[in-house]
N, C-alpha and C positions, 0 to 999 in steps of 0.2 A: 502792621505794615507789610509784612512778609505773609500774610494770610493773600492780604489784598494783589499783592504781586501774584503768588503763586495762583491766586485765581484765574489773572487774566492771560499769564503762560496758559493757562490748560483750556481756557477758552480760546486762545489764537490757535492751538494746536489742533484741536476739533472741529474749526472753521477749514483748517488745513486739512485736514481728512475729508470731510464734506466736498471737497472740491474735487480730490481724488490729486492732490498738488506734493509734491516734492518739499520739505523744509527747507527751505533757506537759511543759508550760513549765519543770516542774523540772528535767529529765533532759538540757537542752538540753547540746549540746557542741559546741566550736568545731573539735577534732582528737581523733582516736583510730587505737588501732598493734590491728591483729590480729597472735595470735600463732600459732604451729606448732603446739602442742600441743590447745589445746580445736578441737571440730569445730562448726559453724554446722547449726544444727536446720534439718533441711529443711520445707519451705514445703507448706502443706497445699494440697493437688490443688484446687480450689477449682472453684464449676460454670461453667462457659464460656458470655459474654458471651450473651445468647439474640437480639443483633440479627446473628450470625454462625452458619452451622452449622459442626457440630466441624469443625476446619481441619487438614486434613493438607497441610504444604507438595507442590507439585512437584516438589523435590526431595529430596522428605524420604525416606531408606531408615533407619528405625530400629535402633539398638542397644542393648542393654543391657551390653552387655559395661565391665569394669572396664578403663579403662590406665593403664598406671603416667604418675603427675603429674596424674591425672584423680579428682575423687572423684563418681563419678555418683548420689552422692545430693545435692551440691549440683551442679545442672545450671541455671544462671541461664541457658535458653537465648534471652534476652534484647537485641534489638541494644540494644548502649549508645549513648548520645546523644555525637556529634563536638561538639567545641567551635564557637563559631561562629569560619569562614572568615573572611578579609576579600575585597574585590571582587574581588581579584588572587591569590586561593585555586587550589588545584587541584581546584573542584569545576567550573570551564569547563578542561576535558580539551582542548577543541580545538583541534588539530591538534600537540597537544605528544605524543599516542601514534602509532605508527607502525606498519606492517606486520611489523617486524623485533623490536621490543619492548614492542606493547601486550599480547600473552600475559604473557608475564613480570610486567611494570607490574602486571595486575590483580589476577595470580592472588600475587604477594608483598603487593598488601593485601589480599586475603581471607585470605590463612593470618593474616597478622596478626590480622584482624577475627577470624575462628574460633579462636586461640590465645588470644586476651582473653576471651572469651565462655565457654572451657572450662578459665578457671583457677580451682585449689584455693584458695581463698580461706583455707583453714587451711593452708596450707602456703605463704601468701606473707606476708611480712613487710613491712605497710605503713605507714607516718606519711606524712600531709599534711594542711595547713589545707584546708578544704572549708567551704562554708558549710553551717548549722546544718540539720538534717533538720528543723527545726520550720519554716525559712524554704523548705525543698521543699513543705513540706505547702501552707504560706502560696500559693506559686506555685502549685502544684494546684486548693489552692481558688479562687481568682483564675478560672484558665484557666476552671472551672466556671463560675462565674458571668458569665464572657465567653464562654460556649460555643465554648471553644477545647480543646477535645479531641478526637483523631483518633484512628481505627486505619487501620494498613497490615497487607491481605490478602495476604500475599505480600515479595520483597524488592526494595524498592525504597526504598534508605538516601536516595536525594537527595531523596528526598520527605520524609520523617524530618528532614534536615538542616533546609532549606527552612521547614517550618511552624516546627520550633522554634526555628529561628532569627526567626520572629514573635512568638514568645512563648506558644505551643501547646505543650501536654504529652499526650505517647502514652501511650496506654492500652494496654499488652500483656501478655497475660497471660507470666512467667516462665515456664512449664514448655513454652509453646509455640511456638516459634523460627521465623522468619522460615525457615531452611534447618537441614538437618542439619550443624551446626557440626563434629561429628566426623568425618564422612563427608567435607567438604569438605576438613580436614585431610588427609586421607590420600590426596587424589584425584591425580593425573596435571595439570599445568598447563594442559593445552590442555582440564579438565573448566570450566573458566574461561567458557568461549565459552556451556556450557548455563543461566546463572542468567539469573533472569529480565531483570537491568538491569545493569550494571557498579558494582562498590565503588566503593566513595571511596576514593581513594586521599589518605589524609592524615595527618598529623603527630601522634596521639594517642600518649601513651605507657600501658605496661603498668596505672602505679597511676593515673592519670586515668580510664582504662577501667575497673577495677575499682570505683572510686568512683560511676564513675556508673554499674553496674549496681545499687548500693545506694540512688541517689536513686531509680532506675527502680522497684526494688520498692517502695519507698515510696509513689511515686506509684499504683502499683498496688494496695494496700490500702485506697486511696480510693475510687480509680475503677474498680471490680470492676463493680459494683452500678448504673454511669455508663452515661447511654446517648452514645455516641459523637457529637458533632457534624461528624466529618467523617471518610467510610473512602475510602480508596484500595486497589481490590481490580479486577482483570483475569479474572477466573474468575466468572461472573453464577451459579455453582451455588454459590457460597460463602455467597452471604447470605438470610435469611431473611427475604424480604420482608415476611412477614405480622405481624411482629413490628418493623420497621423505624421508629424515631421519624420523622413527617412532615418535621419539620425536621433530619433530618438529610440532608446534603449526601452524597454516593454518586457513585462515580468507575462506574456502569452504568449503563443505557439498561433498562428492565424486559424492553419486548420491541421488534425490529426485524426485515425482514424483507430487507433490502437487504442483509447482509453474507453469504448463502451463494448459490452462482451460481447456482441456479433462481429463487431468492428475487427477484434484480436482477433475474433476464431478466422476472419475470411482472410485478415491481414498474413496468418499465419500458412494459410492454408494451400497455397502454392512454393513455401518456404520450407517446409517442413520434410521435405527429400534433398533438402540440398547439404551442403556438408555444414551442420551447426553442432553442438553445445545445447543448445533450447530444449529444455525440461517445460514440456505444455500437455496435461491434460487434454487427448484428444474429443474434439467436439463435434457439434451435427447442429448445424444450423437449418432447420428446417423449411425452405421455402417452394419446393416443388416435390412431384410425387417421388423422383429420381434420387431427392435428398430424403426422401421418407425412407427408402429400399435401402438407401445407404446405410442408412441407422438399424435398422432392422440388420440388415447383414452383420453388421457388427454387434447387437444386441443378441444375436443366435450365437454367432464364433465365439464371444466372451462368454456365454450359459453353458458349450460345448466344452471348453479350455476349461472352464471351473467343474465342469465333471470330472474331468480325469487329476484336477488338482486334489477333489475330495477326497477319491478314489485315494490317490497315490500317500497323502495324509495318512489317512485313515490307516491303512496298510502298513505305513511305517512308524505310525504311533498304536502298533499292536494293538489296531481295535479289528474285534471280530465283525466283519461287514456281509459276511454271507450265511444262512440261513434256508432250513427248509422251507420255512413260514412267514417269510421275507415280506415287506409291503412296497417294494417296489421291483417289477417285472428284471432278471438277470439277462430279458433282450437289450434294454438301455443302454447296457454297457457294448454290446455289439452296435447297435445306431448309431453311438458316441464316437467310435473307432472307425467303423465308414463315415461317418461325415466330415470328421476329420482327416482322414485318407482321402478324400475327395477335396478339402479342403490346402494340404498341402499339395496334392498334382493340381491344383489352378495354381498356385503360386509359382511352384516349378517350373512349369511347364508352359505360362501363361492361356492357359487353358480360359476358353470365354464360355466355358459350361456354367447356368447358372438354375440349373432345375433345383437346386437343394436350396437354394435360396428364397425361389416363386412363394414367397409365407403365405400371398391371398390366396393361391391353387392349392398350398396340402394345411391347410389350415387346423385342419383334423391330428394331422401329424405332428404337427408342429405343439397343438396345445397339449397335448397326452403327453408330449416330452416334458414342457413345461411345468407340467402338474406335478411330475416323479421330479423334474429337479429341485422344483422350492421345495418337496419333501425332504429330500437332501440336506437344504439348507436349514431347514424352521425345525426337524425332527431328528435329535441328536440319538434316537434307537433306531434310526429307518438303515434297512437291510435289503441286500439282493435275495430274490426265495432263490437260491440255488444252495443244496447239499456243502458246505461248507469243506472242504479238499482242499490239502496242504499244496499239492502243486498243481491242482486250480490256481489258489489266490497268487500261487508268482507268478503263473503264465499273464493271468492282469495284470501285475504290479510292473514286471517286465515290458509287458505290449504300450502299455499306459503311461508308464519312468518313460520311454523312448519317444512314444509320442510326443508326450508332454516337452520333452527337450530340443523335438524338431519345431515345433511350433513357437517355441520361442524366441526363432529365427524372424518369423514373418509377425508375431505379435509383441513387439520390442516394448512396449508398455505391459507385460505380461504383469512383473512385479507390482506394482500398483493395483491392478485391476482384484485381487481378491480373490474370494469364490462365490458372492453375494450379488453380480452382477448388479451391484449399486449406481446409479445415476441418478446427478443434479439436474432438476429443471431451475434455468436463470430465469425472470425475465430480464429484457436487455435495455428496460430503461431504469428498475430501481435501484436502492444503494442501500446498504445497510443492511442488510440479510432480508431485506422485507420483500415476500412474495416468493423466497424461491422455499423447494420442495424437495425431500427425498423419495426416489421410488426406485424397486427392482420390477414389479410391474409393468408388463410390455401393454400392456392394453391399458393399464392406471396412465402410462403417460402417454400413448398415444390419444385418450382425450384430450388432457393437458395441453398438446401442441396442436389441435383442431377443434373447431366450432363447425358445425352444420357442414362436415367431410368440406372446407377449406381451411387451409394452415394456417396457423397465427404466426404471426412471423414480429410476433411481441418475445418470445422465448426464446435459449437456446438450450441444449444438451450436452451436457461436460460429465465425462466418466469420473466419477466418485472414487477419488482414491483410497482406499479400505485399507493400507499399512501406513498409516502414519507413523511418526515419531511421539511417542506418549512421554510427557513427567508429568507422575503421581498419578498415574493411569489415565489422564486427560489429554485430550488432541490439544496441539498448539498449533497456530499460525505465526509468520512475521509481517509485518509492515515495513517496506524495505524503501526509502527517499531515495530518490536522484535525483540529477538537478541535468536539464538537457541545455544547451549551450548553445549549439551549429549540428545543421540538419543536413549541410551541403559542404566537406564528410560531416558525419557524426562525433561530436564529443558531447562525453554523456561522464558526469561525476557520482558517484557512488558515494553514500553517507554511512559511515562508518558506525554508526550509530542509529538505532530503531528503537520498534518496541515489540514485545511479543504476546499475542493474546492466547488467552486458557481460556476452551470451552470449560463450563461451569463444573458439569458431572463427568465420570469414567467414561471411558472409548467401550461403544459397543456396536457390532451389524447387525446386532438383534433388534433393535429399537432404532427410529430415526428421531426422536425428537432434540428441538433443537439446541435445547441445552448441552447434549454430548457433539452435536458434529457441525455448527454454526457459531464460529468465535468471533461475530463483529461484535462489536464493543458498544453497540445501543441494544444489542438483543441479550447479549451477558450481562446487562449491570442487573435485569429484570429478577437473577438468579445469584446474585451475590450473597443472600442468605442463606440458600439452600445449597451451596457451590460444596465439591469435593475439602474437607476440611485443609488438607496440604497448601489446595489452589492458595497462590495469596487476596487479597479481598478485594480488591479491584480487577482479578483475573488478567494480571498483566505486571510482564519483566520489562526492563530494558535487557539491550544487545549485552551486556556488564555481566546480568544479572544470570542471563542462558550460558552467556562462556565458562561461570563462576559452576553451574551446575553440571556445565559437561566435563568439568577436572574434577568434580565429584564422581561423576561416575566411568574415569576414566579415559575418557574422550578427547583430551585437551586440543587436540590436533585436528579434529576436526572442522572447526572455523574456518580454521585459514589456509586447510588444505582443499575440501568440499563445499562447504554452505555459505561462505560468503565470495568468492570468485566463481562457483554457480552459480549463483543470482547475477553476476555483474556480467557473466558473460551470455546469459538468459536475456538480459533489459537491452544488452549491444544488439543481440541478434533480431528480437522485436523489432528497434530502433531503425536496422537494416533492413529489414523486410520494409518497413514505411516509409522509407523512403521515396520512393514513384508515386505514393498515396499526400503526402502530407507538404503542404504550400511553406514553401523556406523563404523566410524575412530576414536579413541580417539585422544586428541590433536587437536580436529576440533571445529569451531565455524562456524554462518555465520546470518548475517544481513537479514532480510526477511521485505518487505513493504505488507503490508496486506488493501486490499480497502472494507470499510465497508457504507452500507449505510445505514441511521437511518428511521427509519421508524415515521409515523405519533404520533405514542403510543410511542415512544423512546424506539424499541427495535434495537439493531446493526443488521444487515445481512450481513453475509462474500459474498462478490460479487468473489474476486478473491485474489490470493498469489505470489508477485514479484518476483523473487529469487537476481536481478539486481535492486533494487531500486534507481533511482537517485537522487542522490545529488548534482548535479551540481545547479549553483544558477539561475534556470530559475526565480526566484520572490526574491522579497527583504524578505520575509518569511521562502524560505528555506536559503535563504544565510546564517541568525540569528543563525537559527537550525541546522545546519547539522555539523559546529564546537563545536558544544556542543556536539550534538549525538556521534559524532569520538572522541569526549575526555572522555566521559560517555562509552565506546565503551573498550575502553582502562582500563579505572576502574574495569569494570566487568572480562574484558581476562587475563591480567595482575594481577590487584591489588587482584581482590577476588580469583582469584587463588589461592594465595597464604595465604589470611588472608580474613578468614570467616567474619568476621567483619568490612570488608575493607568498606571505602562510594563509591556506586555505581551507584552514579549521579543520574538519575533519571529515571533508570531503575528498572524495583521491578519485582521480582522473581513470578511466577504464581505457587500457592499453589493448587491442584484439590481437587474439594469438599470431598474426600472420606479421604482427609488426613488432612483436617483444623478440631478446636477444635470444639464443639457446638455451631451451631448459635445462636446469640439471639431471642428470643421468640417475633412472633410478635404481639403485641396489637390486643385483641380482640374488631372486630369494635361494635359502642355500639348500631346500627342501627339506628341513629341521621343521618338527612340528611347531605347529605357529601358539603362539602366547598371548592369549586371548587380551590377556591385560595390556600389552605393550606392541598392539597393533598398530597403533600411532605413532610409535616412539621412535620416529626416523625426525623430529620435528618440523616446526611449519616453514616451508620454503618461501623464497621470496615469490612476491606477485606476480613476478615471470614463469615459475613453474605450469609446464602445460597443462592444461585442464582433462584432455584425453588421456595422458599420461596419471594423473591422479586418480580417475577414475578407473582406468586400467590396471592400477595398482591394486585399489581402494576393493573393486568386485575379485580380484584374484586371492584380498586376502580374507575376502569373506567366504568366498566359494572354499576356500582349505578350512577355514575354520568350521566350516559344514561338512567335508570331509573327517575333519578330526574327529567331529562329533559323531558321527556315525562310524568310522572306527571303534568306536566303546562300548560299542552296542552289543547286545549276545550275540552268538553265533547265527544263529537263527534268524535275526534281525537284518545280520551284513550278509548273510545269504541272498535275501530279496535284496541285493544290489546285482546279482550275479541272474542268478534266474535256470529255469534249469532248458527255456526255450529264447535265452540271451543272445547266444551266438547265432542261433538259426534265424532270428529276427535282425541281428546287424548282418550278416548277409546277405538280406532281402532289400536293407533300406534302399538300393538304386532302384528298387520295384516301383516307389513310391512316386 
């Protein structure tokens, strides 16, 4: 008798559906058992949300095919709603997966997750109390009148958890799934790594899931017709903005121009004299013959500067560089000194002399020079043929130490640049390391940037920073989140929290392949077997794990004095420059990944801006992070919206120097030799400490500990600081 009831509840309820009709108060029920035998009417095709274009996931390969346990004409492809977690949930992942079994871990709760999503609901046999479908409608209408209805473009469950765990109900339509639920079925465990965020790994069972893909449709019968109050969508062709309710909140930026590397380099490129902060690799974006000269000019002045850096090296690491039988002419070093002297009175003087520049008229001149510099660099015997003379070698070391230190007035990226006259070719529309190029070759890259003598204007050109920050003798990068807010001013939140990639093999200029000097993280995994044995196996720390090794060796102060208040006030200064460039929507937010690399002295340099950062769990490292990030994500959009005082996980709001309180005052030094170990040891200031002041600090007490060092040198050695034609040269310099 109770079978026979229970049937005709679940048949009046499915007639109810069908109509696309609201339950009525009579029809209410507290439990009901599906059975084997009747089949569930499928759901009519219904027309798609129009604040969305039709959505076809990224990982969607569709099928129609029939499999046995599957009835594909009920295809609820639906994510169903996790119950809520408590604080000590496994939706903070971090550091509980690991390199040995977060494959496993993710890819046994996706089969789960895509195993519940493609069950025959007429072929399972369920009884449980549930609360009443008239008390889901009740919540739906609620959330409507709280405009607390969301879509998520895409899969990203912990954002789904997160709002409805505030008491937000999703709006999705059934027929159209977050991923190809059956396709994931069937995949290979390590297909785990390609979704866009990491599952949840959590505690649902079979008939819980089943139940709530029938409150989900419920809710969807409502809110069809609903204009969404909040999407979360990573793909900016997904939505159609013309149709877009104002007030609805949107996880995109309409338009920006700072996240592809032409975009930065032009965005920056009128910004870059004004008074900033901004550590950026100067660029050359190639698109007329005027942008060619440009690069050229600066490709000669940086080969010229790394002369006399050789030189002056060389000299003060007691290597003998002159020789009767020399393989490189001892006029170079005179050529090097007038073009340089000619190169400081332009800048002086603004001088619009530009004959030493014309490359196509002394082309002659130009490559002979070229020839003897890469000897320089590639031939660690190569010598000037001049008679070897005690005061010879100080009158160059002299002329060369002076030059060199005038010039680092007008070439302020001096320290970066090397003696290897190294340069990145980008192109400016790939991602992932794929397609760009090392070269110090001026003629290797000017093919590179032409075809049939017209420019490509697919590249661009970024000076190769040559002193990175090495552990265990490998270049590192970081991948730095922020989260942009309001564009009209700027607030822009800073993520406390990243990750940091190891190229695979040792730092060298000798070689460019790209195991030593390309750390994106699809091109290192290729090298995880052959990797520097120190590197760890996935060539990747979190932000934990770098701070952990810079109080190894010393540094602890660092962080919070340098490298991370550079980067925040690096992604402000970006932010401000695009401002005039980039279309401001209120109700807009959006995720930005920022790649910064540390330099040898720990200052950040902004390399490039993601607008599409991944989070899919290509390493057991992001897997940790990136559930945290989406819930920290949520805090900020959501919670501080509405309460100034909300907690914002581990996000922290970026304050610009002209609006924090007075910095603290810093310690004047007492001229005591400096202690190399306890350079740091003033600790880390609050957030407000100025950034020019830190830095001004930070080179004052690097430059004494370079003085100290050459204090201890022989006599001989601190001689060639003096010179025996010193003075007659510093009373020339107004000649200059």
């Amino acid at each position: 008798m109770n079978s026979n009831n229970n049937t005709h509840k679940r048949k009046t309820l499915l007639r109810l559906y069908e109509k696309n009709t609201i339950l009525n108060q009579k029809d209410k029920i507290k439990s009901y058992t599906l059975k084997k035998k009747n089949k569930i009417a499928t759901f009519p095709n219904n027309a798609f949300d129009n604040e969305v274009k039709p959505y076809l996931t990224a990982n969607n390969i569709k099928t129609n095919d029939t499999q046995d346990g599957f009835d594909q004409t009920l295809e609820f492809k639906e994510v169903c709603k996790i119950p809520r977690l408590s604080k000590t949930s496994s939706l903070n992942t971090r550091y509980e997966l690991n390199f040995k079994n977060y494959i496993q871990e993710l890819h046994n709760a996706l089969i789960k997750e895509c195993s519940y999503n493609l069950l025959n609901l007429n072929l399972l046999d369920l009884t449980s109390d549930v609360e009443s479908l008239t008390s889901i409608t009740n919540r739906t209408l609620k959330a409507i009148k709280d405009q607390k209805i969301f879509s998520i473009l895409g899969y990203f469950p912990t954002i789904s958890l997160e709002l409805k765990n505030r008491g937000w109900v999703e709006k999705r339509d059934p027929n159209r799934p977050p991923i190809n639920y059956l396709h994931y079925l069937k995949s290979s465990p390590y297909m785990v790594n390609w979704i866009e965020s990491p599952p949840l790994v959590s505690s649902i069972n079979k008939n819980d899931a089943a139940i709530e893909r029938l409150k989900s449709v419920q809710s969807w019968t409502i809110l069809k017709n609903k204009k969404s109050d909040f999407i979360f969508v990573t793909r900016k062709q997904l939505i159609n903005w013309s149709t877009l309710s104002k007030l609805t909140s949107i996880s995109q930026m309409p338009r920006h121009v700072f996240c592809t590397k032409d975009g930065l380099a032009q965005c920056l490129e009128y910004y870059k004299n004004s008074v900033t902060n901004l550590m950026f690799p100067r660029c050359h974006y190639i698109r007329s013959e005027a942008d060619s000269e440009a690069f050229v000019e600066d490709y000669i002045t940086t080969a010229l500067v790394s002369t006399l850096k050789i030189i002056v090296q060389a000299i003060e690491n007691n290597k003998v560089i002159f020789t009767a039988n020399g393989n490189i002419p001892y006029t170079i070093i005179d050529f090097v000194k007038l073009c340089i002297f000619k190169f400081l009175n332009k800048q002086k003087t603004g001088s619009t002399e530009t004959d030493m520049w014309k490359f196509k008229n002394q082309k002659k001149l130009w490559n002979e020079f070229m020839i003897y510099y890469s000897k320089l660099i590639i031939d660690s015997n190569a010598k000037f043929d001049h008679e070897y003379i005690y005061e010879l070698e100080l009158d160059v070391y002299a002329k060369c130490k002076y030059l060199l230190g005038e010039v680092k007035t007008y070439c302020p990226q001096h320290y970066i640049d090397g003696i290897t006259n190294t340069w990145i070719i980008k192109p400016t529309s790939n991602c992932s390391g794929h397609g760009i190029m090392l070269s110090r070759d001026l003629h290797t890259i000017t093919r590179k940037i032409t075809v049939a003598d017209v420019f490509r204007k697919s590249c661009i050109l970024q000076k190769y920073i040559e002193r990175p920050l090495l552990i265990y003798t490998c270049k590192i990068d970081l991948r730095q989140w922020f989260l942009v807010t309001n564009m009209s001013p700027v607030v822009v939140w800073m993520y406390k929290e990243g990750y940091v990639r190891f190229c695979a093999n040792s730092f060298s200029m000798k070689k460019t392949d790209e195991s030593i000097h390309l750390s994106n993280v699809r091109l290192q995994m290729k090298y995880r077997k052959i990797r520097n044995p120190q590197v760890p196996e996935e060539c990747m720390w979190n932000y934990s794990e770098l701070q952990d090794h810079l109080r190894k060796i010393g540094q602890e102060y660092v962080w919070d004095e340098l490298i991370f208040p550079g980067m925040c006030e690096s992604v402000y200064a970006v932010l401000q420059a695009a401002t005039d460039t980039t279309i401001h929507r209120d109700k807009t937010f959006q995720l930005f990944g920022a790649d910064f690399l540390i330099t040898e002295n720990f200052i950040p340099y902004l390399i490039e801006i993601n607008s599409t950062p991944g989070l899919n769990p290509s390493t057991s490292v992001i897997a940790n992070l990136a559930p945290v990030l989406l819930s920290d994500i949520v805090k900020v959009t959501v919670d501080y919206e509405k309460n100034s005082k909300a907690d914002t996980g581990l996000f922290v709001m970026v304050v610009p120097e002209k609006c924090k309180p007075a910095a603290a005052k810093v310690p004047v030094d007492s001229g005591k030799p400096i202690d190399s170990s306890a350079v740091y040891a003033v600790g880390p200031p609050a957030l407000t400490t100025g950034y020019n002041q830190r830095m001004a600090s930070m080179q004052k007490n690097l430059a004494e500990m370079r003085v100290q060092m050459v204090a201890k040198k022989t006599e001989r050695d601190a001689r060639r600081y003096v010179g025996v034609n010193r003075d007659l040269l510093l009373r020339n310099r107004n000649l200059i």
